[in-house]
C-alpha positions, 0 to 999 in steps of 0.5 A: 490645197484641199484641206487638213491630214487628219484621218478622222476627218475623211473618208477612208476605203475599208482596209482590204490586204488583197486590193492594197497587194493588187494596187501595189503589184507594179511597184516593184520595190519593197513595201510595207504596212504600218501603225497599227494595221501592222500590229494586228496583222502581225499579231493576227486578230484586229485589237482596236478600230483603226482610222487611216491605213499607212503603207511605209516605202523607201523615200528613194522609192518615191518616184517609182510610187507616183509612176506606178499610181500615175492615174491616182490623185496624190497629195502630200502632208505638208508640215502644218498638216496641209494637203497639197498636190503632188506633182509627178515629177516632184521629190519631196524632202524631209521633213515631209514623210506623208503621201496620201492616195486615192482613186479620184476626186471626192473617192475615199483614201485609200492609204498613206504612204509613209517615206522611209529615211535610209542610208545605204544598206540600212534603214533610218529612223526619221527623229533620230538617224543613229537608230538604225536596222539592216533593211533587210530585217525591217520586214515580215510577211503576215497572213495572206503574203502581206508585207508588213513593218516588224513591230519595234519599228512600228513601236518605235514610230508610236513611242514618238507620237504618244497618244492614247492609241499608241500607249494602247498599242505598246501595253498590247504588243510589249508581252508578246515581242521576242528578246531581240525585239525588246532589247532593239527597242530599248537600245533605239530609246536610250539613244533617241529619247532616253527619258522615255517612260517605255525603257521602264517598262521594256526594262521590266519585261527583259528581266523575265528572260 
C-alpha cells in the first residue's frame, strides 16, 4: 500500500498526447483518453486546469495492459481508495476500475487506466449495464491522431460523479453536442438515473432542434 487515489494529492507527468501515443504504441488493442482531457481535446482548446490523466481500455484488455508496461509500476484503486500493488499475473474484477502507472518508485504518475465494462460487441456502462454503445462507436480521434472517448460517454461517467468539475464540464460541452449525441445521453439517464437534474437540461436543448 502506498497510500490514497486522489490525484490531487500526487505528482502527476504534464499531459503530453504524443509520449502517452509513444507509452501506448505496443498496446495493440483500442484505447482511449478520457475526463476531462477528452472533453478538450475533442473540443480543441484546454477549458480548465486538469489534475490526473484517465486513459479507458477494455477491462478484457487488461492483461495485455501489464504486459505491454511490464517494466512500469502498477497499482490498483481499491474500493476505500487504497493503492495496492498490482501483481502481473492478477485479473482485477469489478467493482475495481482504476490502475494507476508510473515509471518508478517516487516518478510522477503518468496516467490512470480506467477498465471498461463490455459485453460482446458493445460497450457497458459500469453503474448500469442496460446503458450501452456499439464499441465500435465509443471513440473518436482528435488532433494529433489521439484516440479519445466521445463525449456522452465521457458525460456519462461525469453525471455519476457530480462535482463542481464535472457540472462545469456538462454546461460547457452540452450546446455543442450533436442530436444524436444529446439524445443517447438522455435515453442512457432515463434509464440509470431518471431523477437526474441533466435530463432537464438536455431536454431543453433537444427542443431547439
Amino acid at each position: 500500500m502506498i497510500g490514497f487515489d486522489y490525484g490531487n494529492l500526487w505528482e502527476w507527468e504534464e499531459f503530453d498526447p504524443p509520449r502517452l501515443l509513444e507509452v501506448m504504441a505496443d498496446f495493440k488493442v483500442p484505447w482511449w483518453i478520457a475526463g476531462g482531457w477528452a472533453l478538450d481535446l475533442w473540443m480543441e482548446r484546454e477549458t480548465r486546469p486538469h489534475q490526473d490523466v484517465d486513459l479507458a481500455i477494455l477491462r478484457g484488455d487488461q492483461q495485455k495492459l501489464y504486459r505491454s508496461l511490464s517494466r512500469w509500476e502498477l497499482y490498483y484503486a481499491a474500493p476505500d481508495h487504497r493503492l495496492l500493488p498490482l501483481r502481473p499475473d492478477q485479473w482485477l474484477h469489478p467493482p475495481i476500475h482504476g490502475v494507476w502507472a508510473r515509471r518508478a518508485r517516487d516518478a510522477p504518475w503518468l496516467c490512470e487506466f480506467l477498465l471498461n465494462e463490455h459485453d460482446g460487441a458493445d460497450w457497458m456502462y459500469r453503474e448500469d449495464p442496460a446503458v450501452r454503445m456499439p464499441l465500435a462507436d465509443i471513440g473518436v480521434s482528435a488532433s494529433g491522431n489521439i484516440p479519445i472517448l466521445v463525449p456522452e460517454i465521457v458525460l456519462m461517467y461525469k453525471a455519476h460523479e457530480r462535482t463542481e468539475k464535472d457540472e462545469a464540464d456538462f454546461r460547457m460541452v452540452l450546446p455543442h453536442l450533436s442530436p444524436t449525441s444529446k439524445a443517447w445521453l438522455l435515453r442512457a439517464l432515463n434509464k440509470s438515473a431518471p431523477s437526474h437534474p441533466w435530463i432537464a437540461h438536455l431536454r431543453t436543448e433537444g427542443r431547439s432542434y
